[in-house]
C-alpha positions as CSV (number, residue, x, y, z in Angstrom):
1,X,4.1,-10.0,-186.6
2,X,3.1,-12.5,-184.1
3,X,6.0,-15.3,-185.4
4,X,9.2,-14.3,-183.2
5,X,6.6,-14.9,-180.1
6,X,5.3,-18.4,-181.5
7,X,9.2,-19.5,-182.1
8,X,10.1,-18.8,-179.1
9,X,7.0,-20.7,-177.5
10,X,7.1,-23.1,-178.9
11,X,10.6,-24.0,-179.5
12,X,11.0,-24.0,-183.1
13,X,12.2,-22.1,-186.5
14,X,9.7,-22.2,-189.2
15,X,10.8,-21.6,-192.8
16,X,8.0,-21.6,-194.1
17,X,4.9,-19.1,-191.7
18,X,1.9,-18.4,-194.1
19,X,-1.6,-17.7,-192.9
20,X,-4.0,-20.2,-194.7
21,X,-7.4,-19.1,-192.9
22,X,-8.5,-17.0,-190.2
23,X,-11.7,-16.2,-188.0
24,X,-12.4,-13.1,-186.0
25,X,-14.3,-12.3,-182.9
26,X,-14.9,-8.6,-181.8
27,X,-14.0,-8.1,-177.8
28,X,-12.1,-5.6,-176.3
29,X,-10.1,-5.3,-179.5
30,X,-9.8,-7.9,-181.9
31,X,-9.6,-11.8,-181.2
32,X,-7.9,-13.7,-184.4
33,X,-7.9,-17.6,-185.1
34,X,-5.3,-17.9,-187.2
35,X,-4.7,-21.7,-189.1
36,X,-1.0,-21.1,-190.6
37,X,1.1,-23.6,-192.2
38,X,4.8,-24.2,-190.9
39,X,5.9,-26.5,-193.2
40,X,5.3,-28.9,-195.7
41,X,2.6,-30.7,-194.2
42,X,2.3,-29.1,-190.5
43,X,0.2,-25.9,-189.5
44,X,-0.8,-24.3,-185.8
45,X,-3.3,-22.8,-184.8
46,X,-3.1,-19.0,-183.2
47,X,-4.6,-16.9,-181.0
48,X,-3.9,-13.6,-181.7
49,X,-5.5,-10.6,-179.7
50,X,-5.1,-7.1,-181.8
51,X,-6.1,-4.0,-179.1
52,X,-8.6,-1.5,-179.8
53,X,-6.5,1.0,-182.2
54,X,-5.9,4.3,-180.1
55,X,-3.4,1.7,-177.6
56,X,-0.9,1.6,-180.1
57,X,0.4,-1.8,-179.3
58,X,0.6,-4.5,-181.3
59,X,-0.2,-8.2,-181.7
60,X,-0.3,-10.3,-179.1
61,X,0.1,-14.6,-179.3
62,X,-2.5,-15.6,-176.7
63,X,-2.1,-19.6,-177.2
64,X,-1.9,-21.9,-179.7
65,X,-2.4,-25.2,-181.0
66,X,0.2,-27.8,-182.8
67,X,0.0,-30.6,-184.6
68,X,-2.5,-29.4,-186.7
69,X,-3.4,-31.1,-190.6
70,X,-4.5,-28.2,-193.5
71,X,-8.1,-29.7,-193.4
72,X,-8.3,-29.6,-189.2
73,X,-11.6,-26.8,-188.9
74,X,-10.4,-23.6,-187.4
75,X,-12.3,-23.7,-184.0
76,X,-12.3,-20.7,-181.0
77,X,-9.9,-22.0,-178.5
């Protein structure tokens, strides 16, 4: 749900958007760390922030990190 809004950050079409790991932290809602591979050998790192369920509104890309390897650790950013 959150690919359209990393594309468009971050200036690029990926073919290939699968999440390979994630970490959660409980806020006001729902803070994801998402480590998801783009292509071959590239993956990002997202921050997505889910609100509480009775909003109704969706996920949100807070920031992200490129240039990341599959064995980089998925960290809070």
């Amino acid at each position: 749900q959150v690919k359209p809004q990393f594309e468009s950050r971050a200036s690029m079409n990926c073919a290939v958007f699968a999440a390979i790991a994630y970490k959660t932290q409980v806020v006001a809602g729902t803070m994801y760390f998402i480590k998801v591979q783009v292509s071959d050998a590239a993956y990002v790192h997202l921050k997505v922030f889910l609100n509480l369920p009775h909003e109704n509104l969706g996920p949100s890309l807070v920031s992200f990190q490129t240039g990341k390897t599959r064995d980089d650790p998925l960290t809070y950013f």
